[in-house]
KEMAR-774765 format. One line per 8 residues: their letters; for each residue z, y, x of C-alpha. Coordinates in Angstrom, 1 decimal, decimal comma, padded with zeros to 4 digits. Each point is the difference from the previous one (the first is absolute). Example, Ala and Ser with C-alpha at 12.3 -4.5 7.8 and 13.67 -1.06 7.14 Angstrom:
AS = 007,8/-004,5/012,3 | -000,7/003,4/001,4;
***
This chain:
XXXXXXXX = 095,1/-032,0/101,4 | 003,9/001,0/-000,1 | 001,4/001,7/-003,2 | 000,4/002,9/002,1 | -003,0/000,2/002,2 | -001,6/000,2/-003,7 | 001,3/002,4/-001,1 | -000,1/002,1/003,1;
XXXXXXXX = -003,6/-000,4/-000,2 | 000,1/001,5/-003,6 | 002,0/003,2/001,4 | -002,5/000,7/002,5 | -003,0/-001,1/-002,4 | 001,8/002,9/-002,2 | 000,2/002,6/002,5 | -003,7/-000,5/001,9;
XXXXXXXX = -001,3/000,4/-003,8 | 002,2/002,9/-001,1 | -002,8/002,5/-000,5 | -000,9/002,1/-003,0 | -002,1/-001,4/-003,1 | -002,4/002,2/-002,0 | -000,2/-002,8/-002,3 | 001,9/-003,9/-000,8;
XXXXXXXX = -001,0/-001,6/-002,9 | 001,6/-002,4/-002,5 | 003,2/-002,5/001,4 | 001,7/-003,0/-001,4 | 002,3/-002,5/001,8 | 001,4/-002,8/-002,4 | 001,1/-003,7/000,0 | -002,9/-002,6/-000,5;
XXXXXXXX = 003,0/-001,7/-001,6 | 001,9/001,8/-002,5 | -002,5/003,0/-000,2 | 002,9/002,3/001,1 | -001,2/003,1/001,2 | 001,6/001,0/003,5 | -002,3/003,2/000,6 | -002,4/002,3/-002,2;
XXXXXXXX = -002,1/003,0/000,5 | -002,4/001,0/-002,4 | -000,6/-003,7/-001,6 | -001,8/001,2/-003,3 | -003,0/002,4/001,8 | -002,8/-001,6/-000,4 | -002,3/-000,9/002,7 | -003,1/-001,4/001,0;
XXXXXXXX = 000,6/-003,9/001,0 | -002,9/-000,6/002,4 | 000,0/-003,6/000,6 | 003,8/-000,3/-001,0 | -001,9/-000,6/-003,3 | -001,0/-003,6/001,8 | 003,6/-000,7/-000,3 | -000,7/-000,3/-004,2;
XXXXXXXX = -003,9/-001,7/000,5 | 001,9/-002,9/001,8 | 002,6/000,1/-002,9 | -002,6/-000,6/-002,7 | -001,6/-002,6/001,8 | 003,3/-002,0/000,7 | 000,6/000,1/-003,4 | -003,4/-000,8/-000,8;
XXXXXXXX = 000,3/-003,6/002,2 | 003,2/-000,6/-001,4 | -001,6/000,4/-003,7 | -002,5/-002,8/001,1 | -003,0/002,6/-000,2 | -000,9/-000,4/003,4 | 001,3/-002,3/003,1 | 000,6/000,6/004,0;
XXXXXXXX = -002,8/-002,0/000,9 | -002,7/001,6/-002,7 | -002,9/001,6/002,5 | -000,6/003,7/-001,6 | -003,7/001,4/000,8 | -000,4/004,2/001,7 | -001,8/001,5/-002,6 | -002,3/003,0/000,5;
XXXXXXXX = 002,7/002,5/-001,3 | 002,5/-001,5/002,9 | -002,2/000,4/002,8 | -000,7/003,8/-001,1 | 003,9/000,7/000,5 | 001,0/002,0/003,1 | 002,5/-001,2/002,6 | 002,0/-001,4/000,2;
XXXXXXXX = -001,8/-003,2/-000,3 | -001,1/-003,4/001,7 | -003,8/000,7/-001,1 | -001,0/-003,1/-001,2 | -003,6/-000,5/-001,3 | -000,9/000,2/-003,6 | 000,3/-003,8/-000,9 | 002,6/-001,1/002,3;
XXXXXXXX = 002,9/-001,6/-001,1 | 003,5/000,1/000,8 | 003,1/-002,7/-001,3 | 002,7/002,3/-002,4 | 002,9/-001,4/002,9 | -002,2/001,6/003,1 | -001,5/003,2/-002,7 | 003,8/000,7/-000,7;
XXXXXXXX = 001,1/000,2/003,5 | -002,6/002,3/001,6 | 000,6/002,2/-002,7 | 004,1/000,1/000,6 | -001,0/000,1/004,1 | -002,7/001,5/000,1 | -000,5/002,1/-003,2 | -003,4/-000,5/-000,6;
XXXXXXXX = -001,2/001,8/-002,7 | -002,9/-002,2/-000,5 | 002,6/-003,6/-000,1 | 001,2/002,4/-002,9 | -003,0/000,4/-001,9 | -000,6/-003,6/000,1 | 003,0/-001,0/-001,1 | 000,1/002,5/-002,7;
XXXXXXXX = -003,5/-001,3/-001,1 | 001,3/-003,4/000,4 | 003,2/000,1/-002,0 | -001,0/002,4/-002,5 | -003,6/-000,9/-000,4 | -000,4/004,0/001,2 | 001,7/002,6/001,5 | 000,4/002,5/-002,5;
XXXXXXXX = 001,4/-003,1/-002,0 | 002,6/-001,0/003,0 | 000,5/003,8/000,0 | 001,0/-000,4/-003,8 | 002,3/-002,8/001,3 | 001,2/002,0/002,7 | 001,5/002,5/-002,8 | 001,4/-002,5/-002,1;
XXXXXXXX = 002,3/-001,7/002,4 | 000,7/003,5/001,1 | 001,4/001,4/-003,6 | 001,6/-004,1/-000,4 | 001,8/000,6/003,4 | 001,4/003,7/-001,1 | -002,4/001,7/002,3 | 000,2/003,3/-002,2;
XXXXXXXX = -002,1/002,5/002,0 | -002,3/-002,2/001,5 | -003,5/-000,7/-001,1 | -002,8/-001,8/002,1 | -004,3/000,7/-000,2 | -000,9/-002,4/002,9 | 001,2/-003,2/001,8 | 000,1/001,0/003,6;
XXXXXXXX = 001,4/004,0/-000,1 | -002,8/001,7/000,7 | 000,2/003,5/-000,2 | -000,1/000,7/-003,8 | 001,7/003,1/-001,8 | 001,6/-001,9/-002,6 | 001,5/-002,7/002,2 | 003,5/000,8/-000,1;
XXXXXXXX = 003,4/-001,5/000,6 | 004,1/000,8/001,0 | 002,1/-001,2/002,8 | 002,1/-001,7/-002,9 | -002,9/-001,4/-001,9 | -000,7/-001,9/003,7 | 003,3/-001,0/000,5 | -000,3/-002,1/-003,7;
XXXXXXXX = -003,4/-001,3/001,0 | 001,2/-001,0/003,6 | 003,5/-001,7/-001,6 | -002,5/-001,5/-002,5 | -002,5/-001,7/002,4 | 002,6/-001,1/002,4 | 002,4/-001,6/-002,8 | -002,2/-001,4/-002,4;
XXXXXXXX = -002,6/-001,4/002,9 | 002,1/-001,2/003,0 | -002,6/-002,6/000,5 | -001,8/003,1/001,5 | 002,5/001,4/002,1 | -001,3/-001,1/003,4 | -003,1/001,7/-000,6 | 001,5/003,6/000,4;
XXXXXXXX = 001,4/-000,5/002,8 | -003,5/-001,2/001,8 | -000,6/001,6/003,2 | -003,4/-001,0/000,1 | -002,5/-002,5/-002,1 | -003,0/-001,2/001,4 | -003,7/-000,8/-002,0 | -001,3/-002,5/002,4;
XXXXXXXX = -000,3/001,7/003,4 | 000,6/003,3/-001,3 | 003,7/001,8/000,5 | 001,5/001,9/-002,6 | 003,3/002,1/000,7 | 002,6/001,4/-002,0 | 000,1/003,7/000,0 | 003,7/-000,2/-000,6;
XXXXXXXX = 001,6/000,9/003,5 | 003,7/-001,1/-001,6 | -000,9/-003,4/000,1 | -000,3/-000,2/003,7 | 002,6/002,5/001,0 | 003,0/-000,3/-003,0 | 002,4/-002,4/000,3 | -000,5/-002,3/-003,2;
XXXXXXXX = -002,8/001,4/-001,2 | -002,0/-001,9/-002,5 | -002,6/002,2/-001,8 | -000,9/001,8/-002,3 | -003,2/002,2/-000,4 | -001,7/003,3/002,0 | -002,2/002,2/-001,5 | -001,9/003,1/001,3;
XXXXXXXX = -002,4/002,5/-001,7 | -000,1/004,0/000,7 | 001,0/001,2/-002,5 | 003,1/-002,4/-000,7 | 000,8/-000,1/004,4 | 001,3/-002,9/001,5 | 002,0/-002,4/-002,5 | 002,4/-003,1/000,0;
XXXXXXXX = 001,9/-002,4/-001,9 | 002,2/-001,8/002,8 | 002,4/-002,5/-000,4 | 002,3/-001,9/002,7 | 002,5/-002,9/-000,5 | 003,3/-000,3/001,9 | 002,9/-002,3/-000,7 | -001,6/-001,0/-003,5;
XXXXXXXX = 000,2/003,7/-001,2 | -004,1/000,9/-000,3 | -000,2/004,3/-000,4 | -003,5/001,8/-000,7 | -000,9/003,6/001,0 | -002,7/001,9/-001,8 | -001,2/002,6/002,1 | -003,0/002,0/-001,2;
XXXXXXXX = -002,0/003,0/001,3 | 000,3/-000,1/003,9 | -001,8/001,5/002,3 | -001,0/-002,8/002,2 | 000,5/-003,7/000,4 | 002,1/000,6/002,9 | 002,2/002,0/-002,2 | -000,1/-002,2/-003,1;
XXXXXXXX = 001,4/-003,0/002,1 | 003,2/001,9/001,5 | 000,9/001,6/-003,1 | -000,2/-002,8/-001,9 | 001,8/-002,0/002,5 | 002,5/002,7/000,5 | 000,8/-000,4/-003,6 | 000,5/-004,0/000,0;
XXXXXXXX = 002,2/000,1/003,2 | 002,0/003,0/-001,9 | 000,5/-002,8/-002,9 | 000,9/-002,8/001,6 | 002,5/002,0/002,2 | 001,9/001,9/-002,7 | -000,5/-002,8/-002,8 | 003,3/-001,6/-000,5;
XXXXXXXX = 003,3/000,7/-002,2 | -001,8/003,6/-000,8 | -002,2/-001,6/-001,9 | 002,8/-002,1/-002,4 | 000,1/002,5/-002,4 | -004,0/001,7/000,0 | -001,3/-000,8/-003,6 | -002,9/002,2/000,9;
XXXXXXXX = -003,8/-002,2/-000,2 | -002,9/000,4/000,0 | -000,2/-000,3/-003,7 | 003,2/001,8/-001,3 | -000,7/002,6/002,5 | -000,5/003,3/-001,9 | -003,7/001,2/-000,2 | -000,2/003,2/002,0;
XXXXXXXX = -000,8/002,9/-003,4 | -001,8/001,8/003,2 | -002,5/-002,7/000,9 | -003,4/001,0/001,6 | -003,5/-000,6/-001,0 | -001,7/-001,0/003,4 | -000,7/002,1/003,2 | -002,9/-000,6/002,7;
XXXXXXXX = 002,0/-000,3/003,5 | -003,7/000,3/001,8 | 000,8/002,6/002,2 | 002,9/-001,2/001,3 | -000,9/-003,4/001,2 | -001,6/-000,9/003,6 | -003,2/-001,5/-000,4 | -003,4/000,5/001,1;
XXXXXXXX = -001,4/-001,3/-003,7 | 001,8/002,6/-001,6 | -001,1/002,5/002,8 | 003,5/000,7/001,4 | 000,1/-002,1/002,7 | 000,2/002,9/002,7 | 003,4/000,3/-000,8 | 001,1/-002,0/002,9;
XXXXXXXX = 001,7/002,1/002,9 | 000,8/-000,4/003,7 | 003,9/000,3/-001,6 | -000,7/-002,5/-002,5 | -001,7/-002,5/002,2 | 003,3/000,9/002,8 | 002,4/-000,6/-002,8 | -001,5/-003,0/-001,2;
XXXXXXXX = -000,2/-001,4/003,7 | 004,1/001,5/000,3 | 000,8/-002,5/-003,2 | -001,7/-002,9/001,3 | 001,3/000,1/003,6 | 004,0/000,7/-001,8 | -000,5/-003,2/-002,4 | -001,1/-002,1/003,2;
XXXXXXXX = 002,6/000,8/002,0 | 002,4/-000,5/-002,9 | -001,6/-003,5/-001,0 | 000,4/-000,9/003,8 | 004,1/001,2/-000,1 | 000,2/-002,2/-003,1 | -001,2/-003,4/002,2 | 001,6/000,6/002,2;
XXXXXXXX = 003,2/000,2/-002,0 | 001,0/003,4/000,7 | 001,6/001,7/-003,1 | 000,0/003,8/-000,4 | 003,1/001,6/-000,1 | 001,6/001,4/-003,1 | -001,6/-000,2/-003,9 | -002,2/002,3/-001,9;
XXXXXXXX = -001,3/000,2/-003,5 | -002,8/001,3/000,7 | -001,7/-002,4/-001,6 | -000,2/001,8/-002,8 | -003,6/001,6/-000,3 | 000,0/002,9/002,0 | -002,1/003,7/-002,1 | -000,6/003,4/000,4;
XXXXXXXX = -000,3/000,9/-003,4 | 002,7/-001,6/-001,9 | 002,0/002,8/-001,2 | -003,4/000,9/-001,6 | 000,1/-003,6/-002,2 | 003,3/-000,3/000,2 | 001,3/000,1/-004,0 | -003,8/000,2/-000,8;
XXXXXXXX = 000,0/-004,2/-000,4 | 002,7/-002,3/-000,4 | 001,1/-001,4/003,2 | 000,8/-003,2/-001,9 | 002,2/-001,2/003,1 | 002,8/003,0/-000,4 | 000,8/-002,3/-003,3 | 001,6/-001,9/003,3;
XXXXXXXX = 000,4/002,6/002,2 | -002,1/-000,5/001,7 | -002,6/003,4/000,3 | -002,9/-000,8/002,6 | -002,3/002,6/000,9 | -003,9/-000,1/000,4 | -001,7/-001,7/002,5 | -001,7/002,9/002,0;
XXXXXXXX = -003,2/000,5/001,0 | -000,6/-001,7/003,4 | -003,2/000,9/002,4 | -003,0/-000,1/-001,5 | -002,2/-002,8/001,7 | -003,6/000,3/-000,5 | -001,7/-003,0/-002,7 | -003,4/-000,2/000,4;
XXXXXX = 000,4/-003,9/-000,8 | 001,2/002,0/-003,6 | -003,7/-000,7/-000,9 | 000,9/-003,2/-001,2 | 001,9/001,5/-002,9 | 003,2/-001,8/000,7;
***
């Protein structure tokens, strides 16, 4: 797809989705490379992780391999305690066995909280042990208002963690493990016949995209940690407390496609990171987002209007007819930035969190809030 045609698409991605939010949650866009920081909202609030937390079970078990305490090709049993967890989960019998290579992939692709249990019981010899782990590599990594009570993100009161506390777990896993790196971006996996898919829509619709992680439980919404490569330059986007999937996937990609169009000699002199970044004094303990998501498990999935469902079906026909211009070579006329994610609210957080980007310049605003789709496959606590 032409420059152009791209961005065009962004402009009228932007204004279909232009509608009023009652509610966004936590934002970070950085470099996978340096760590700069090109966009933050609200990066210290603590939140609920959901299966983000997945993201730091695979962690602790790469390093475990790489310690020699455990190898791809060990088979790890289901024990009693992972066939009670609900879904997500492959369902295995108690007994059955799984390699660590084909356990660590469903639970990236799939995020199968009982492949979590049993790698948890396999590394750490239990799961509130791995769950001890879990902490440790946390407070080694800088993870400062994070802390862990399970191994697959289960709803749990005390299972807590920041935008910016992903971001270091997500540079972490990428940089120290590159061994890994095909894994997240996996459409699918398969155990034997069976077909596993990715809950991440990025990696079939973003341009580069190569992982990372999706997580989903009520009272924490809809939540990502996306990541997309172009011309060697990798950028993540942490994007937490959405209201659907459908929503998750266009902010976040909203957010990448605003990086890798405004990255450049703006970002020479930002000295801003995700680690020298200054901790926000007005932090929040964290919120339940349950009645603002769509989702029959969470009894609001008869949110979905006829004007949702015509809007939704207004987007998709605009970005086939745009994909179609773009074979065909046509080119749009004139530029836009509105690439920059498009919000209804941010005058509200504007000055509220540093906009790490206006060290550059550069002063994006918040994705907003596109249609709400309905997510009854939000069962699977994705």
């Amino acid at each position: 797809m032409r420059s152009g045609t791209k961005t065009f698409l962004m402009a009228l991605l932007a204004g279909f989705l232009a509608a009023p939010s009652s509610y966004a949650g936590p934002t970070l866009l950085f470099d996978a490379g340096n760590g700069s920081v090109l966009y933050a909202e609200e990066p210290d609030d603590e939140w609920h992780p959901a299966s983000l937390t997945k993201i730091m079970t695979a962690y602790v078990t790469f390093t475990a391999i790489r310690e020699g305490k455990i190898k791809l090709d060990t088979k790890i049993p289901c024990s009693e305690a992972a066939t009670l967890q609900p879904p997500s989960k492959v369902g295995l019998p108690v007994g059955a066995e799984l390699t660590v290579e084909t356990a660590l992939q469903v639970l990236i692709v799939k995020s199968a909280n009982d492949v979590a249990v049993m790698l948890a019981e396999a590394v750490g010899g239990s799961e509130a042990a791995f769950v001890e782990m879990m902490n440790a590599t946390a407070k080694r990594l800088g993870m400062t208002r994070t802390h862990f009570v399970n191994a697959n993100g289960l709803p749990a009161a005390e299972q807590v963690t920041t935008a910016r506390d992903l971001a270091k777990l997500a540079r972490a896993v990428t940089r120290e493990y590159p061994e890994y790196g095909g894994w997240w971006a996996l459409p699918e996996v398969r155990i034997g016949k069976i077909r596993l898919t990715s809950h991440n829509g990025l990696l079939r619709t973003f341009e580069g995209a190569d992982g990372l992680k999706t997580g989903f439980i009520c009272d924490s919404g809809y939540n990502v940690v996306a990541s997309a490569t172009r011309d060697g330059r990798r950028l993540m986007a942490v994007v937490l407390g959405e209201a659907s999937g459908y929503e998750r996937t266009i902010r976040a990609a909203s957010l990448l496609e605003y990086g890798f169009q405004q990255y450049g000699w703006k970002q020479l002199f930002n000295t801003v990171s995700i680690d020298s970044m200054p901790l926000d004094p007005g932090a929040k303990g964290p919120i339940s987002v349950r009645q603002q998501v769509v989702s029959w498990e969470c009894g609001t999935g008869r949110r979905r209007t006829h004007h949702q469902v015509a809007k939704a079906k207004k987007l998709r026909a605009t970005t086939a007819a745009l994909r179609a211009k773009a074979a065909a070579g046509d080119k749009p006329a004139g530029k836009t930035e509105a690439a920059k994610p498009a919000t209804a609210n941010t005058a509200k957080k504007a000055g509220k969190t540093a906009d790490a980007g206006a060290a550059a310049g550069a002063k994006p605003a918040k994705p907003a809030k596109p249609a709400a789709q309905a997510a009854a496959a939000a069962k699977d606590k994705q």
